[in-house]
N, C-alpha and C positions, 0 to 999 in steps of 0.2 A: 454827192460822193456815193461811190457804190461802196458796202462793205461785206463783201461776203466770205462766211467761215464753216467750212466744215472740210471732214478727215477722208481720204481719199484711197481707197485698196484697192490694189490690181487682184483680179482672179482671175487666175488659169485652170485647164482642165488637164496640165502637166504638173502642177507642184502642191502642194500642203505646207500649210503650218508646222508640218511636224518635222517636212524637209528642209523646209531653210531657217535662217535666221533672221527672224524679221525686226528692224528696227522705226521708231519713230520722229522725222525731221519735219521740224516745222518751216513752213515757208514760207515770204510775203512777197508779193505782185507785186508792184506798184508801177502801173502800167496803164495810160487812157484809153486802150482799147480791149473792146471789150473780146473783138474774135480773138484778137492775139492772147487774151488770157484765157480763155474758155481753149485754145491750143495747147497752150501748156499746163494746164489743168487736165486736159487730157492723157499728155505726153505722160506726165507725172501717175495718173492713175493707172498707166499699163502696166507698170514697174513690179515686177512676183514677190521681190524683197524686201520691201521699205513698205512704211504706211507713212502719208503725208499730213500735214494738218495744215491748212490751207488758209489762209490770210491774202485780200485783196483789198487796195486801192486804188484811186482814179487820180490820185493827184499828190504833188509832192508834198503839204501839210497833213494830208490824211495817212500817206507813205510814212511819215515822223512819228506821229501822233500813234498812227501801229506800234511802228518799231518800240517807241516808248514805253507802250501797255504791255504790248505780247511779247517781246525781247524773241524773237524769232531767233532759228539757228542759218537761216541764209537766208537773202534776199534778192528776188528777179527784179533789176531797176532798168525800167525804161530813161534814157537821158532826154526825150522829147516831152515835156508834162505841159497839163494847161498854164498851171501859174511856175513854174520855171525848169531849170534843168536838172539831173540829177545829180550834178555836181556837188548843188548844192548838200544833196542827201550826203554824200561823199564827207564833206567837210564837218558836217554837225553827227558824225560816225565816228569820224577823226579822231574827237575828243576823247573817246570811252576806247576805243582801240588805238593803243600808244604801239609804237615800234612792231608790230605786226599785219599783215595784208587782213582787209576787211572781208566778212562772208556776205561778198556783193556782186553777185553775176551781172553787167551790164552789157543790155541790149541795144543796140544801136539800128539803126533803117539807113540805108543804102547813104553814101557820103557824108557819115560822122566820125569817120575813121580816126578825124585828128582829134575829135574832142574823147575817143574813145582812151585813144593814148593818155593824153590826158588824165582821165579816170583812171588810168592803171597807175598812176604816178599818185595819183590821191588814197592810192592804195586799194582797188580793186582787184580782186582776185581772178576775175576771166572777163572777157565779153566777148559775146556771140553776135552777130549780122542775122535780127531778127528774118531776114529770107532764105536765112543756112541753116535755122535750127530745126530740126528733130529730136525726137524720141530718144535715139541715141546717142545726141550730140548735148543733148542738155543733160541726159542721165550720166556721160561723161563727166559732163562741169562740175555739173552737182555734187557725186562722187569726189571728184578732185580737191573741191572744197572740206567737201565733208571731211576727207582723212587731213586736210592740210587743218583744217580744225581740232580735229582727234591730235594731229602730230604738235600741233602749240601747244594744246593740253597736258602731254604727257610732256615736253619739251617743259614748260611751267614747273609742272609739279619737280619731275627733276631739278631743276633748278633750286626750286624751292628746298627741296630734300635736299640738297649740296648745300643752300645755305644753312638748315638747322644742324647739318653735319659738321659744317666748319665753325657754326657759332659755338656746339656740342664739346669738338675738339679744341675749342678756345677756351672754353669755360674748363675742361679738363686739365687744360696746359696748366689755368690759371690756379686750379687747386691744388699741382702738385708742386706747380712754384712755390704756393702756400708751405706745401708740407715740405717740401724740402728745406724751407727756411725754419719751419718749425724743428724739425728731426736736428739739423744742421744746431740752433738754437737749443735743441734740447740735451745735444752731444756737448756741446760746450759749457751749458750753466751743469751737465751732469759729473761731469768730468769724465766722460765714455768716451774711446775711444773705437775708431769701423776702422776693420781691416776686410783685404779680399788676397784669396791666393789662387791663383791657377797650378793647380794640379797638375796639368800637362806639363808646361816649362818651367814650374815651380819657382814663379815668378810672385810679387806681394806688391802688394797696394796700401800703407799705411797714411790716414789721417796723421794733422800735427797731433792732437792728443795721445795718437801708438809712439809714435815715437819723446812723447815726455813720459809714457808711463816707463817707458824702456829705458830712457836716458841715453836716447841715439840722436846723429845728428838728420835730419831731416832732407841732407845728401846723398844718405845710404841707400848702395845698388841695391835696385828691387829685386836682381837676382841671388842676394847676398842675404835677403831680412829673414828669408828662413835660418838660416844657420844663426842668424845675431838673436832670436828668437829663441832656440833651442841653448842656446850656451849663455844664455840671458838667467835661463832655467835656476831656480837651486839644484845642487846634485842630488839631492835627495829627494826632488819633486820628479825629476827630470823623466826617467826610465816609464813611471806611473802615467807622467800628462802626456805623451807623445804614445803609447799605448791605448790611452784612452783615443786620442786624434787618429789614430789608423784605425782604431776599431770604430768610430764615427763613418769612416769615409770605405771602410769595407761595406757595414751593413746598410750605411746609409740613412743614418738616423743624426740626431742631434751630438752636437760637442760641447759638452757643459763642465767647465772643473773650475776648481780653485786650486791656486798654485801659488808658490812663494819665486819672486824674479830678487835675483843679485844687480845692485848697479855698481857702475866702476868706481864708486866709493865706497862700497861693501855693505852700502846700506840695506837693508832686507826690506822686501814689499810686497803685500799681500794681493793678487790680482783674480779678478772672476773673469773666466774667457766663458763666452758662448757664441754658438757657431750652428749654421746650417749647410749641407750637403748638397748642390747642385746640378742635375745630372745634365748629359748631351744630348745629342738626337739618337745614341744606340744604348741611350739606360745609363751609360755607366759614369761615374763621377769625374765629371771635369772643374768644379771649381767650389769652393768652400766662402761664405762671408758670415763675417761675425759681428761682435763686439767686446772688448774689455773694459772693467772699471778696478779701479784702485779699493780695495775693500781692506785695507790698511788700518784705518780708523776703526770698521767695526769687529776686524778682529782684534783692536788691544780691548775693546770694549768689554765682547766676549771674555777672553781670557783672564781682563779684572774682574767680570761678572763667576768664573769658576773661581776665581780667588776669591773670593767676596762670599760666595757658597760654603767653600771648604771651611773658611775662618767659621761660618756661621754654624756649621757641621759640628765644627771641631767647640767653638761656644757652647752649642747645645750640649755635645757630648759632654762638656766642663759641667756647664750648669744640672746637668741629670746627675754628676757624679757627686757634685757637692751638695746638691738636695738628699740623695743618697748619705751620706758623711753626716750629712747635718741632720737629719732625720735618726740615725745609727747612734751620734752621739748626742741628740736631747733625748732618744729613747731609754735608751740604754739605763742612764740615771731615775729616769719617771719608772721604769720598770719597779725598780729599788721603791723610790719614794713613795708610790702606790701601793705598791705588795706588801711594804715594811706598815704602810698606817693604815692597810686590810685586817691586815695581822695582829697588829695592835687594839685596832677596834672591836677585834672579834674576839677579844684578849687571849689568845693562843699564846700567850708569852707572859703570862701574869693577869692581873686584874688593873684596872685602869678607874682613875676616880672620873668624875662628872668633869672637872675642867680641862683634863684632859685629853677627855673623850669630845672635847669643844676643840682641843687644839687640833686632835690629832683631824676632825671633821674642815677644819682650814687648810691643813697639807693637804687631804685630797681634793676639796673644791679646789684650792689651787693649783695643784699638779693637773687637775681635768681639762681647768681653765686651757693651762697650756697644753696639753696634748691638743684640746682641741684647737686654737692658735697653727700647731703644729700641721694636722691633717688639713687645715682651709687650705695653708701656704701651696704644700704639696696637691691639694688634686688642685688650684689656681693653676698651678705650674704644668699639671698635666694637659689639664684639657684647653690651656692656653696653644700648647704645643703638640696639640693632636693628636696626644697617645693616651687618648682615654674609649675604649672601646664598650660601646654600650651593650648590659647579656639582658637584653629584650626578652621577655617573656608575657603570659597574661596573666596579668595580676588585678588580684580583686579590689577595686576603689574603697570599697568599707573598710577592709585590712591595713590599708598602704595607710589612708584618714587616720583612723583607730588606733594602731602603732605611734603614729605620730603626735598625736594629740597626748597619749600616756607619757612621753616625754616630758612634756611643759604641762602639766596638770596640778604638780607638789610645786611648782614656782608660782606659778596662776595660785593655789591653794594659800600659799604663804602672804602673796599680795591682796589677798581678799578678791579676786577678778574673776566673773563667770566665764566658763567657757561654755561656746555653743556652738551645735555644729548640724548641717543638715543639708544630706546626700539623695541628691533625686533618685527616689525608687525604680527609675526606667534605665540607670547605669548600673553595671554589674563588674565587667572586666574591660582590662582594657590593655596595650600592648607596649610596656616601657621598662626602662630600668627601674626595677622596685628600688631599690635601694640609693639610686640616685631621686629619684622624683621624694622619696620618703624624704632625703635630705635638704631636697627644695621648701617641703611644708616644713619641716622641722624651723630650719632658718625664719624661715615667715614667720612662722608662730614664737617663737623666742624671740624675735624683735617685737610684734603686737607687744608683748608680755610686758617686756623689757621697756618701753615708752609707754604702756598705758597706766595710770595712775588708778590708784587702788579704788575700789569698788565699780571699775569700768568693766567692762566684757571685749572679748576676744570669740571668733566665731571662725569657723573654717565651712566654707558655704561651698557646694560641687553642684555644676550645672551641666545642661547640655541642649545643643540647639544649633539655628543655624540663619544668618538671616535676622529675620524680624520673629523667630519663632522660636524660645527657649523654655524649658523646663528645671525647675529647681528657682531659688531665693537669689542668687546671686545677683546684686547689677550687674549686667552687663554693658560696657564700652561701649561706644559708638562705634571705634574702629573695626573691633571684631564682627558686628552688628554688618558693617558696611563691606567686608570682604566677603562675607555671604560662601562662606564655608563652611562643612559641621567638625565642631570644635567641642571639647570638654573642657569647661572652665574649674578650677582650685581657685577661691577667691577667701584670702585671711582678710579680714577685717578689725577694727579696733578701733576704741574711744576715745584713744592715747591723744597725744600732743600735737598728730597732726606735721605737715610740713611745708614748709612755704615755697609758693612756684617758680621762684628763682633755684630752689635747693634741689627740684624733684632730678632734673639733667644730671646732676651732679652722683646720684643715688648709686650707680653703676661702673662709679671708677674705680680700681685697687687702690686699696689703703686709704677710703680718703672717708671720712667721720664728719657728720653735716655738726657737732657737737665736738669741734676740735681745740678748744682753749684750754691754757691751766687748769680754768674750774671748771673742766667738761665732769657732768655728773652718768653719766652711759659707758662704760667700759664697752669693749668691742676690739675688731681689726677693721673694718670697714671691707671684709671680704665676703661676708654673709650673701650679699645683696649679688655682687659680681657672681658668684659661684649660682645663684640662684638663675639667673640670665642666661649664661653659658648651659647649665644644664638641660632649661627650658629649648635653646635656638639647636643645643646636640637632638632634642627630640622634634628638630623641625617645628618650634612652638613660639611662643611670643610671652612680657611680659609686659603687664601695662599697669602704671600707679593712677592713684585717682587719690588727693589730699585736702581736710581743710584745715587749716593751721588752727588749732584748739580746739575743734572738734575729731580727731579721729583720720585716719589712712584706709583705702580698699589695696591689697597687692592681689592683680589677679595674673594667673599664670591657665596663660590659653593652648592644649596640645592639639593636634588633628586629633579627630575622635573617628575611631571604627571599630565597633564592635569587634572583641575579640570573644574565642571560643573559652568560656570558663574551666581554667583551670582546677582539677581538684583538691590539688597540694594547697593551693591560696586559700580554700576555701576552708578548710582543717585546721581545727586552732590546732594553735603553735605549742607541744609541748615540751617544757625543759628536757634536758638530759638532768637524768637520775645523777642526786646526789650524791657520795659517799656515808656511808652508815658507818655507825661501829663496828667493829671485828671482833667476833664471839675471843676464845679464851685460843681453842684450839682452829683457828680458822688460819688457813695460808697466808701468809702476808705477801700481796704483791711488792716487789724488786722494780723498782724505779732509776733508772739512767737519769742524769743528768750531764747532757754534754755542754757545759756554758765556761765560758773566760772572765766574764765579769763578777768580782768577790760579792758586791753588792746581790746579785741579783741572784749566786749561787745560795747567800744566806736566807732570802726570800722564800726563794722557792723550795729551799730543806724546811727550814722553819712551819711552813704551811703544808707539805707534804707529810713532814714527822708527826703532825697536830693531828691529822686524819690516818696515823699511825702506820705509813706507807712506809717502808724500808725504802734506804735513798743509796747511792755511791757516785762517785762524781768524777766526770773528766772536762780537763781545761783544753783540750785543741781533739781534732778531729781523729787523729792518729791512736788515744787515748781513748778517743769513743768508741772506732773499732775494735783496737783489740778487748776492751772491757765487755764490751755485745759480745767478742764470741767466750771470752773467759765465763763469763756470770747470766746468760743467757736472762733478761731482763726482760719483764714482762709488758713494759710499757719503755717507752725512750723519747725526751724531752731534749732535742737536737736544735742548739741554738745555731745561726747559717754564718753568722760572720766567725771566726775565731781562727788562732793564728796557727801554724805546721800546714795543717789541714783544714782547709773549710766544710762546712754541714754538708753541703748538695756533692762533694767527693764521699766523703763518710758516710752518708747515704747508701750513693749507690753500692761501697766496698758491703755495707752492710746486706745491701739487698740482695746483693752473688754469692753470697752464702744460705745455702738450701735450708742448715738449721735454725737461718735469721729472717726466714724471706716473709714468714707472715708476722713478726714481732710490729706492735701497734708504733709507727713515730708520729711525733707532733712537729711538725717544725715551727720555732720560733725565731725571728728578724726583727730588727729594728729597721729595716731598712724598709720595709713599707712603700714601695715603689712599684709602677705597674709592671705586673708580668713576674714579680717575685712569686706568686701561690702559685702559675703554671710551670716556672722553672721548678719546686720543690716537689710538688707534685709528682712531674718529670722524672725527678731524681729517685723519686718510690716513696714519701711521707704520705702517710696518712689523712691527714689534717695540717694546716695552715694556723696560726697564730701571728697578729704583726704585735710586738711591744709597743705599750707598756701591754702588759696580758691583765685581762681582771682575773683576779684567781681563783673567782666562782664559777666563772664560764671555765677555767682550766680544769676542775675539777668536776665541771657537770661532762667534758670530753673524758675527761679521763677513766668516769665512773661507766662511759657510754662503751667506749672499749672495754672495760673490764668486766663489765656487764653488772657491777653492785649493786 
């Protein structure tokens, strides 16, 4: 076997590489003679265009054995070989070239003509009469080949691309068959019904769904569904929906409304149309498609949900009136009950012996009892219903502690209970309602008191920290521990009784007493602990128990902590307003107003006024108050707000339009106690605020503050 392989370039002293385009065909001989190949090996290297790579065999097995290895792009087959014909070659080509002419130029020697036929029939692509070929007659073939090879290829690949194109378009068809069935499926389980309308002939397309929502028969001319459409209308929808539809399809933007439709039973029905605008080939709107749904349902929903609102509007408003009434008239009497066993105590009305200076010390523990009863109820009620607005300020932790602790000190005292308390020196101020957080500890610490058994301790511990890292005595939680945020803890502690862990869930319901039998020995309301909660969660804050039934309770109440800027007023003890003193012989007597209705409470407040030797005169309604201010020109005026002709916040102001009444000091007093009452009086031109029951020593450390005694 000869096998010889190497790459073969014509060069001319007419062309360059840089002129033509030169490409590379491989090619295999297979041919027993050796001039006839060293011929066309020549032929082939004249060629300026092409570079060849060259493969030669002697015999039809080595011919195979090529083609196998080298997969040539054409091959020269002689049909006369030692061991057979090339027929053969033809045939075992066959297999690997299905439905396409073979790249097999077959050379034939003088009288093969029939078997050459032959070979074209087994699918060769040319054969030449090895004594006719040249130079130019093979570079012909070649060529011919070559592009009929290029032209299957590209012929193939097309092919190929039409098939991913139509499997593409199949698998397309497939998904919108999909979706259509879905869409289709999802108009029906929706109850939606697709419309379309041409614009032009103003012609309509309604699904079975348009025509149930409409209550038409689904025979109706499609040039006729516009108008069964618009007279479908309510008359009072009518003008508005078909305004909105032409103003969709002028600007060309969406068509979105709801609208009420009349059916021929008069029934009324709530529908959602929406719609989009489709334009032609010159811009401008030829057709419109939509959808409707029956939205019936959600507007009775709606509409019970504003009923349902207003009742609850209208409840609320009941319920603030009757807390109101009901706070006016347990006031009102405690005013009396309180002032009259002040007065008595102090004996301004005679001398009192020892057991009745016991009695009269039970009417006011009891009257206080119930004031206080009174005020939980109401701020429950307020800050339940989110009219409790917090006057945030910074206030000093020692002060707020301090105050609070002076409350329960003479009960603690009485019970033999230490108190103890201790405030990390690295807190100063910080940013809350003083007066609500005061009455967070207060609650805490009157229940320690109230469940600790005598010679136990009570402790009000203040921390701060954050994490794993705290400063002060307090225990701290786990839970607060693990949100790893800085917090200032208030933790009341006690030795008391303790509570059991089925009870502790229970701690933070209204009205509900873990000590609630006939023989409950703990008086209470069970609102202490709720109002302590609520005030805590208004300051964005937490409140966490930690109990062990017979040893003792921690209630700690955890705020965010951020340093606020130290206020000076916090830091300034608190001094009373000045007394009333005696009145020398020849000294002015202040002229005192009283504008009240109530008999009880006008004897009160004479009785205790006359004792510190103040000239009094009294009016029972508003109208009485006025003209007596301008008559008697009164150097103080004690303006109660409820009372009948005229109310105080009128009388008020008639007062305060009068130039020679406009600086006279008033107090206003209410029982009514509710929020926004001290910014309405205020308003109105008083001076100072009072809610009853009044204590009468604060009345007269105000009174002596305006008078200036």
């Amino acid at each position: 076997m000869d096998n010889l392989s190497f790459e073969a370039m014509s060069s001319s002293p007419f062309s360059t590489l840089s002129e033509v385009q030169v490409t590379t065909t491989k090619i295999l001989i297979v041919d027993d003679s050796d001039s006839d190949r060293s011929t066309y090996v020549r032929y082939l290297q004249s060629e300026a265009d092409h570079f060849y790579q060259i493969v030669e065999a002697e015999t039809l097995e080595d011919g195979l054995e090529l083609w196998r290895s080298q997969r040539p792009d054409i091959v020269l087959l002689d049909l006369k070989l030692p061991d057979g014909d090339g027929l053969e070659f033809l045939e075992a080509l066959n297999e690997a070239y299905t439905d396409q002419r073979l790249p097999v130029i077959v050379l034939t020697g003088q009288g093969d003509e029939t078997i050459a036929v032959r070979a074209m029939k087994l699918g060769a692509s040319d054969y030449l009469k090895k004594k006719d070929v040249t130079a130019i007659s093979l570079s012909i073939s070649i060529n011919l080949v070559r592009d009929r090879i290029a032209l299957n290829a590209k012929l193939a690949k097309s092919i190929q691309q039409k098939e991913e194109l139509h499997q593409h378009l199949q698998n397309r068809t497939n998904e919108l068959e999909i979706l259509s069935e879905r869409l289709a499926l999802s108009l029906k389980s929706g109850a939606i019904g697709s419309w379309e309308w041409n614009i032009i002939d103003n012609t309509m397309h309604w699904d079975e769904r348009m025509h149930e929502l409409y209550a038409v028969s689904e025979q109706s001319n499609r040039l006729l569904l516009y108008d069964v459409w618009t007279n479908a209308l309510h008359p009072d929808d009518r003008h508005t929906t078909e305004t909105l539809l032409h103003f969709a399809i002028a600007e060309m933007k969406p068509f979105d409304a709801e609208f009420r439709v009349v059916h021929a039973d008069q029934s009324i029905h709530f529908i959602r149309s929406y719609g989009i605008v489709v334009s032609g080939d010159h811009g401008d709107a030829e057709r419109m498609i939509g959808v409707n749904f029956d939205i019936s349902d959600r507007k009775q929903v709606e509409e019970q949900l504003l009923r349902t609102n207003q009742e609850l509007i209208h409840a609320t408003r009941l319920k603030d009136e009757f807390l109101a009434n009901m706070s006016h008239e347990l006031r009102t009497p405690l005013t009396a009950v309180l002032g009259m066993s002040e007065v008595l105590h102090k004996q301004l009305l005679g001398s009192v012996n020892e057991r009745q200076q016991k009695a009269l010390g039970a009417i006011s523990k009891g009257g206080k009892h119930l004031l206080e009863l009174i005020n939980d109820i109401l701020d429950l009620s307020k800050i339940s219903s989110g009219k409790v607005d917090l006057a945030l300020d910074s206030v000093s932790v020692q002060n707020v502690c301090d105050s609070s602790l002076v409350y329960v000190k003479q009960q603690a005292f009485i019970k033999n209970i230490e108190i103890y308390s201790n405030i990390t020196p690295i807190v100063s101020n910080i940013c809350v309602d003083e007066r609500r957080i005061r009455q967070v500890l207060i609650n805490l610490l009157i229940n320690a008191v109230k469940f600790t058994p005598s010679k136990g301790q009570v402790s009000l511990l203040v921390s701060v920290g954050c994490g794993e890292i705290w400063e002060g005595e307090a225990k701290v939680p786990n839970q607060f521990k693990e949100q790893n945020l800085p917090m200032i803890l208030f933790q009341v502690k006690d030795t008391g009784i303790g509570i059991a862990p089925k009870d502790i869930r229970r701690l933070f319901q209204p009205f509900v007493q873990l000590d609630s039998g006939l023989n409950r020995q703990y008086e209470g309301t069970g609102l202490g602990l709720v109002l302590v909660k609520q005030i805590a969660e208004l300051h964005y804050g937490q409140v966490a128990v930690e109990s062990v039934l017979g040893k003792g309770s921690h209630f700690t109440v955890a705020l965010p902590y951020q340093m606020a800027e130290p206020n000076l007023r916090s830091l300034e003890p608190i001094t009373p307003f000045s007394s009333p003193i005696a009145k020398s012989k020849n000294a002015i007597v202040p002229l005192i107003l009283i504008a009240e209705d109530n008999e009880a409470n006008i004897q009160t407040f004479k009785a205790y006024l006359s004792a510190y030797e103040y000239d009094v005169i009294l009016a029972k309604n508003g109208v009485e108050a006025v003209e007596m201010a301008k008559d008697h020109h009164p150097d103080i005026i004690l303006m109660d707000i409820q009372m009948p002709v005229m109310d105080g916040l009128q009388a008020t102001r008639l007062i305060r339009s009068d130039k020679k009444l406009a600086k006279v000091p008033i107090i206003a007093l209410t029982a009514r106690a509710m929020q926004g009452d001290e910014e309405l009086c205020i308003a109105a031109g008083a001076n100072e605020y009072l809610s009853k029951p009044v204590e009468l020593e604060q009345l007269m450390r105000m009174i002596g503050q305006f008078l200036d005694v």
